[in-house]
N, C-alpha and C positions, 0 to 999 in steps of 0.2 A: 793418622797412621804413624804420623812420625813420635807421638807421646806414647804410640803403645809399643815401638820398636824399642825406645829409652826403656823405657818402663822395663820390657821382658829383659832388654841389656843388661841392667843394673839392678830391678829389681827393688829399687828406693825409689820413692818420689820425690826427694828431696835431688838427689843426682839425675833422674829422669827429668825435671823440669830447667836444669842449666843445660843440660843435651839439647832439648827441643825447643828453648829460649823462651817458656810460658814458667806461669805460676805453680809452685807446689800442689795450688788448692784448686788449679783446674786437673793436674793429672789425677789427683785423688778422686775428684766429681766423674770424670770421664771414667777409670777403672770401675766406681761401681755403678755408673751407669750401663756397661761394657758387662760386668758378672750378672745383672740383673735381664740381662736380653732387650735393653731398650736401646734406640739409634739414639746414637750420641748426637747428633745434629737436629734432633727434635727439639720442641720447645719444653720448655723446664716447668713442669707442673706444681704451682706453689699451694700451699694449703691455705683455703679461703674458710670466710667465717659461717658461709651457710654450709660447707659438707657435715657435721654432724647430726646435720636436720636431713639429708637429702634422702635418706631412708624412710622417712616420714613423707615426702614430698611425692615418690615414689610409691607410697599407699596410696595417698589421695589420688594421684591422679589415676592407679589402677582402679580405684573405687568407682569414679565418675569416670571411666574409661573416655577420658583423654579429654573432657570437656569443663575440668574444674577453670576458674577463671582464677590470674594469678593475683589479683588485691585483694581477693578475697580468700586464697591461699595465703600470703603476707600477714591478713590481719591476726590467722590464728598464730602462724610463726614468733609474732610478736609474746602472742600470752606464753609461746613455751619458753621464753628466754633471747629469741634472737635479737641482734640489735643491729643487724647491718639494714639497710633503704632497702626501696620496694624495686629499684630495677636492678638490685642485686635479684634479688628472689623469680623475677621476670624474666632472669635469664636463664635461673637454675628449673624454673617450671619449664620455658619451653624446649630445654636441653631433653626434660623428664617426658615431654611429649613427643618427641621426636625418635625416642627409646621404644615407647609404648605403640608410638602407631608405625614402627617395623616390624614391630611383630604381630601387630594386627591387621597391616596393609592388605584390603581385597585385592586379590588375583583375577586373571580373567582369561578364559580360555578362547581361541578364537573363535569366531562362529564361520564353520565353511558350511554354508548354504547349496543349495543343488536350483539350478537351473529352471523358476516356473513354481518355485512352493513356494514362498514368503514375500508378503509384502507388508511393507507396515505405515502408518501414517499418525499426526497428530498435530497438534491445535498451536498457534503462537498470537501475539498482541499485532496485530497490525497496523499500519498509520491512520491518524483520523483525517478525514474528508470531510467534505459536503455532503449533506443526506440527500435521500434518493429524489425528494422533492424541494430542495436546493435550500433545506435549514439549515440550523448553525452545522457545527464539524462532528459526526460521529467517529467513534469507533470502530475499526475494522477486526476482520479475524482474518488467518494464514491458513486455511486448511495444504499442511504438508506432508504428501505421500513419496515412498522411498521404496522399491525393489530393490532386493536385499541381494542377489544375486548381479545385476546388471548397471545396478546403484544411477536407475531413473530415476529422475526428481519431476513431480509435478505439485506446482504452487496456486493455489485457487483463493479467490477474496471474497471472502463473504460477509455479513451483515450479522449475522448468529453462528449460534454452533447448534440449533434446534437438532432433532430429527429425520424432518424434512428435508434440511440442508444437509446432512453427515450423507443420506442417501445419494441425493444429487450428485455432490461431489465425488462421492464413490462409484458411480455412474459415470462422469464426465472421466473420471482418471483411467478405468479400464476401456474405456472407448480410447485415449488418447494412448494406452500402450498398445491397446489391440488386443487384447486377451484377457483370462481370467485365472490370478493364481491359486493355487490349493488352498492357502489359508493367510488371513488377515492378519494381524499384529497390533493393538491397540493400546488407548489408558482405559481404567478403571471410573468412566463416567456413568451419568443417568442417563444417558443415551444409550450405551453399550451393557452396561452390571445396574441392575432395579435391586438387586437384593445381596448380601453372602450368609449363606447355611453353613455353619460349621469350615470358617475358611472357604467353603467353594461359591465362585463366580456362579449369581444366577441370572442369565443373558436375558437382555429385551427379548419380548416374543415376536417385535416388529424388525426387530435385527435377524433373528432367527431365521424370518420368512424371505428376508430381503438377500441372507445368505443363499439359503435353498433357492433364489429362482437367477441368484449368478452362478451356482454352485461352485460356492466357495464357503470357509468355516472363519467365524469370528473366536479369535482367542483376547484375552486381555493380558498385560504384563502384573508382576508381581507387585502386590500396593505398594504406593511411595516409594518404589523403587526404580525409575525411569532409566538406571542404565539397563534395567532388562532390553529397552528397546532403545540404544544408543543411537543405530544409524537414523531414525526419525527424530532424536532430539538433535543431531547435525545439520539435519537439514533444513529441520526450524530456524537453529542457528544461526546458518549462512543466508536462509532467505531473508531473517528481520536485519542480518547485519548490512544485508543490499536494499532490500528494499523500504523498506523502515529508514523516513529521514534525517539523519544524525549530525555531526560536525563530522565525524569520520569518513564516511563515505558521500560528502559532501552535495547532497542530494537535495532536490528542494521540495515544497509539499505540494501534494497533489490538487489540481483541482474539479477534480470530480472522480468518481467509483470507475469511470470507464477508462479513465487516463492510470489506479493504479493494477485495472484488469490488464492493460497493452504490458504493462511494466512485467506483471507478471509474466507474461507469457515472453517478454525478452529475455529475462532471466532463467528461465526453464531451457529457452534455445542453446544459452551460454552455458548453462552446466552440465547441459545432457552433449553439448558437441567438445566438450573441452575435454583432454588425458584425464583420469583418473591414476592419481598417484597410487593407489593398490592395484589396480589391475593394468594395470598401462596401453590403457585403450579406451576410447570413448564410450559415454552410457550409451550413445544410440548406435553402436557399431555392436555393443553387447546385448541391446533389447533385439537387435533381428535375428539374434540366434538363443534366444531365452523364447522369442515367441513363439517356438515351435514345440515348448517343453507346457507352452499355458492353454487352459481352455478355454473354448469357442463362445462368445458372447452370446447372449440373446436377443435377438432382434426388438424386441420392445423394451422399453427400461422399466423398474420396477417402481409401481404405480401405489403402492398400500398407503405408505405415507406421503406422499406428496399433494392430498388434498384430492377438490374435484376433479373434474374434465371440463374445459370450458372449450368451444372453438372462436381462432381471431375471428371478427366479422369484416366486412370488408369497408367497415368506417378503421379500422386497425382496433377494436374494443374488443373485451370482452366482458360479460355480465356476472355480475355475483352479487344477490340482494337485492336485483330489479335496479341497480347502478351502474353504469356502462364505465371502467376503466380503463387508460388506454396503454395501448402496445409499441414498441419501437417499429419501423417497416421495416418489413422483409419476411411479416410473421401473416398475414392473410390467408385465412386458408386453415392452418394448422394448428394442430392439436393444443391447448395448455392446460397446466394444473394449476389452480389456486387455492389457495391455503389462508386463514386467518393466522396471525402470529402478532401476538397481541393489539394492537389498533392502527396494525397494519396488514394492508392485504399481500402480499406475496404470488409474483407468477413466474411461473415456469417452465421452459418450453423446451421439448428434446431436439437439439439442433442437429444430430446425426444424422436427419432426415432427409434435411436439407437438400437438394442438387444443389440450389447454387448459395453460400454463408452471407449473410448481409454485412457491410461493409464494416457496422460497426463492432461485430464481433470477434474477438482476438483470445484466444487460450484454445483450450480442448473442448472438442467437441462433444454432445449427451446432454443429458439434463443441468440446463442453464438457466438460472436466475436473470431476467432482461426486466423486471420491472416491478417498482415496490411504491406503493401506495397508502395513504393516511383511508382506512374506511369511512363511507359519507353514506347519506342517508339517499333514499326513491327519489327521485328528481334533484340528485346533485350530481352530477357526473364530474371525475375526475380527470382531467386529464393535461396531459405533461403536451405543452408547445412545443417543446423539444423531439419531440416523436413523429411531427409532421413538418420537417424541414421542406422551405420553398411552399408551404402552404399560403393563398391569398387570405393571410389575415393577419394582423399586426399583432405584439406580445399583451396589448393590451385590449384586444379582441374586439377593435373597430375595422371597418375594409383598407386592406393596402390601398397602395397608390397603384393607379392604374402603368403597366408598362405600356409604353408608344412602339407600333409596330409598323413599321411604314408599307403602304401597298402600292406606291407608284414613286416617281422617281421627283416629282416636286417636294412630297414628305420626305423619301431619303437625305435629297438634298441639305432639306432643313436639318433634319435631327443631327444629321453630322458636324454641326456648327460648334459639338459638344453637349453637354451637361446642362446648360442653361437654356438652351434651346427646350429641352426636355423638360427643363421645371415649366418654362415658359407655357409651353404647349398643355400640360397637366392642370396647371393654374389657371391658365387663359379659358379654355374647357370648362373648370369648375364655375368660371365666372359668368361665363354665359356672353363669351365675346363674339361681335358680330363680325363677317368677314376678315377668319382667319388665316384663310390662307390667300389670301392677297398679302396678310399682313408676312404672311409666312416668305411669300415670296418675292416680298421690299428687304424682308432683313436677309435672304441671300444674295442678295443684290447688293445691301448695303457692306455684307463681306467682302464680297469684291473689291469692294475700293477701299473700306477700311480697316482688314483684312479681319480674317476668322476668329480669333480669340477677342479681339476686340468687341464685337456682336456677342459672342458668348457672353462673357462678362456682362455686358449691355441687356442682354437678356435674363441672364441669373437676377441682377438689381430690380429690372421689372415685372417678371413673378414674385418677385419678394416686397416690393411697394405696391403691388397692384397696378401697374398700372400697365394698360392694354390700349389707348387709343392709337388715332392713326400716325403721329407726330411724335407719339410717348418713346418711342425708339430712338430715333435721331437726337430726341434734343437729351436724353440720358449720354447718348454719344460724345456728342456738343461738351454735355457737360463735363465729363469725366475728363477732358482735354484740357479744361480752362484747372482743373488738381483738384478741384472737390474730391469728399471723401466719401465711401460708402454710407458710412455713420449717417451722414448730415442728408438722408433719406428721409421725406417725409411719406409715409403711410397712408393710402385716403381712408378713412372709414367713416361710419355712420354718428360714432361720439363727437364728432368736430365740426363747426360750420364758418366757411369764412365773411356770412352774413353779419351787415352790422346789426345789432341792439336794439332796440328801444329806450332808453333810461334815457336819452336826452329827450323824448315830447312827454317825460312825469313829468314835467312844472308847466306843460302848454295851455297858455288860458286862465291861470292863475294867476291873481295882485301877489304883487309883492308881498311880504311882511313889513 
């Protein structure tokens, strides 16, 4: 302000620049920056060696609307003359793209949804595991659904994305909101669109019916367009960013399908009770007043795709192919579907049924996947150990070990000696030892005086060497006192004898040589 007060004063730049103590050739620069309507304190725009080209640059990239690549814009720059380097040109391309996609930036209008019409959902990568019969680690999937008004989230694990499964899941999820809304929201798969005529979506016929008996309408989003259906690709999102194990969210891997169905349903609690930054209110304070705007479910779930009818039997099996497969407990009784899906069997069972959920079930209730199977031939039955927890039978399908039950108060005595007592007594049994419980009740006796852990221990050594006589207790005692070590146990068995030999009477009766 002070060169352009000189300036107006005098009227010279030569006398206007000894007034304001600068250079002649800054008031000159300033005045016509000043006539031209530029701020004098901006930065000084010098002329570089690609603007002659950048009206060309400017084609191209209108041409390939915004996608040319810049070395390969460079290489032609070259044949027309230019000669400056390539991250000259890299600068000047992504200046020219920056131009192009302001004025072609998509816009987006909100979407204000009405209370009970929209819900939408879709498919993400999820963690691999251990398969269902404890093989190496599969891959999982994220079935995630989104109420577009309420902004519920429900997160489901599954095994595929078949048919059968899209159903289920869509079953379990309006059981777990409580209602049914107007219309679905989807992708463009071969589950949902078999064919397109002329641009239009032509719907599975098995989607179609499984619409009509929740009464509800399957729509699809526009191809390769996925922010038609944004709030579902959010939620995909947020669930692989939580539950999916990454460095980020510092998670470790799962060890089995059940461990990351629990995970699921943790994360469903934390994001349906947590503020929503758009509406500023919890999704499960806003689904009890959306659920009055959705319609009434139907008491049986919808059965077309989900395969046969089988019932558990009360071994916990069920049959398909004259093979008896087995079921988790707490299913006795009730209804399932099985399904092949490829050289595995698939079952399924509607848990809304239920009065009381079995322990090991965790997420929403309706049609749940509990158990998946390798198909086996008539007289091979399949079935999973892990299904009969606390059953008498060991992992490798010999008889457990009998448990010691005491029925009078000379056994209580003993067993309480601890642990070894108990192998003692198990052992001893198997062996076929005579007068046990006298023996039983010399070593509470012998507790007493040398006290309880002592016998215990004295007894773990002698189920484990075998040995059962009358004296075999004490002198293990004895010994253990004088600092022997466990180790230094001998064994008795039938490979060894402490008989001597023979080979000294080979030469008996024979002359010398």
């Amino acid at each position: 302000m002070e060169i352009f007060e000189a300036l107006d004063a005098t009227e010279c730049a030569h006398s206007a620049a000894q007034l304001a103590g600068v250079d002649p050739k800054t008031v000159r620069r300033y005045a016509r920056m000043r006539d031209a309507g530029r701020p004098v304190a901006g930065p000084v725009a010098r002329a570089k060696l690609i603007d002659p080209f950048m009206p060309k640059i400017e084609e191209w990239v209108e041409r390939s609307q915004g996608r040319v690549r810049a070395d390969k814009l460079h290489e032609r720059l070259v044949l027309l003359g230019f000669t400056g380097d390539e991250r000259t040109t890299r600068r000047a391309v992504a200046r020219a793209k920056e131009r192009w996609n302001a004025g072609h930036r998509r816009t987006y209008r909100p979407w204000i949804t009405e209370p009970g019409l929209w819900m939408q959902f879709d498919w993400g990568w999820g963690p691999k595991v251990p398969g269902p019969s404890g093989e190496d680690e599969r891959q999982t999937l994220l079935f995630c659904a989104w109420l577009a008004w309420s902004r519920f989230r429900v997160v489901i694990p599954t095994w595929d994305r078949t048919l059968p499964t899209v159903v289920s899941c869509l079953d379990s999820t309006l059981r777990a909101v409580g209602g049914v809304p107007a219309y679905v929201l989807t992708d463009n798969e071969k589950t949902m669109t078999i064919d397109r005529v002329a641009g239009v979506a032509v719907r599975h016929p098995q989607v179609v019916a499984a619409g009509r008996h929740y009464g509800l309408q399957v729509h699809t989003c526009v191809p390769f367009d996925p922010e038609s259906k944004g709030g579902s690709e959010a939620t995909v999102r947020i669930a692989k960013a939580d539950l999916v194990p990454t460095d980020a969210n510092l998670r470790n891997k799962y060890d089995s399908f059940a461990e990351l169905r629990v995970a699921c349903a943790v994360f469903c609690q934390q994001v349906n009770n947590r503020v929503h930054r758009e509406t500023g209110k919890t999704p499960s304070s806003m689904l009890d007043i959306e659920k009055s705007r959705l319609h009434p479910l139907p008491v049986s779930p919808h059965t077309l795709a989900l395969g046969e009818s089988r019932q558990v039997l009360r071994d916990q099996t069920v049959r398909f192919g004259s093979v008896r497969y087995s079921t988790p407990p707490g299913l006795v009784g009730e209804e399932a579907f099985v399904r092949v899906d490829g050289d595995e069997l698939v079952i399924v069972v509607d848990l809304s049924h239920l009065v009381r959920r079995p322990e090991w079930m965790h997420g929403p209730a309706g049609l749940t996947e509990v158990a998946r199977h390798q198909l086996s031939l008539p007289g091979r039955p399949v079935i999973d150990l892990s299904h009969y927890p606390g059953h008498p039978q060991d992992m490798d399908g010999g008889p457990r070990q009998p448990r010691p039950k005491p029925v009078n108060e000379a056994e209580k005595a003993f067993l309480e000696l601890g642990p070894g007592a108990k192998s003692w007594l198990i052992e001893a049994a198997a062996a076929g030892t005579a007068r046990m419980r006298v023996k039983m009740a010399s070593a509470v006796e012998l507790a007493a005086l040398v006290g309880v852990g002592e016998v215990d221990i004295a007894l773990g050594l002698a189920a484990t060497a075998g040995r059962f006589a009358e004296d075999d207790l004490m002198s293990i005692v004895q010994h253990r006192r004088h600092g022997s070590r466990p180790a230094d146990l001998v064994v008795a068995d039938e490979a060894h004898s402490v008989q001597p030999g023979t080979s000294a009477w080979a030469g008996f009766g024979r002359k010398p040589a």
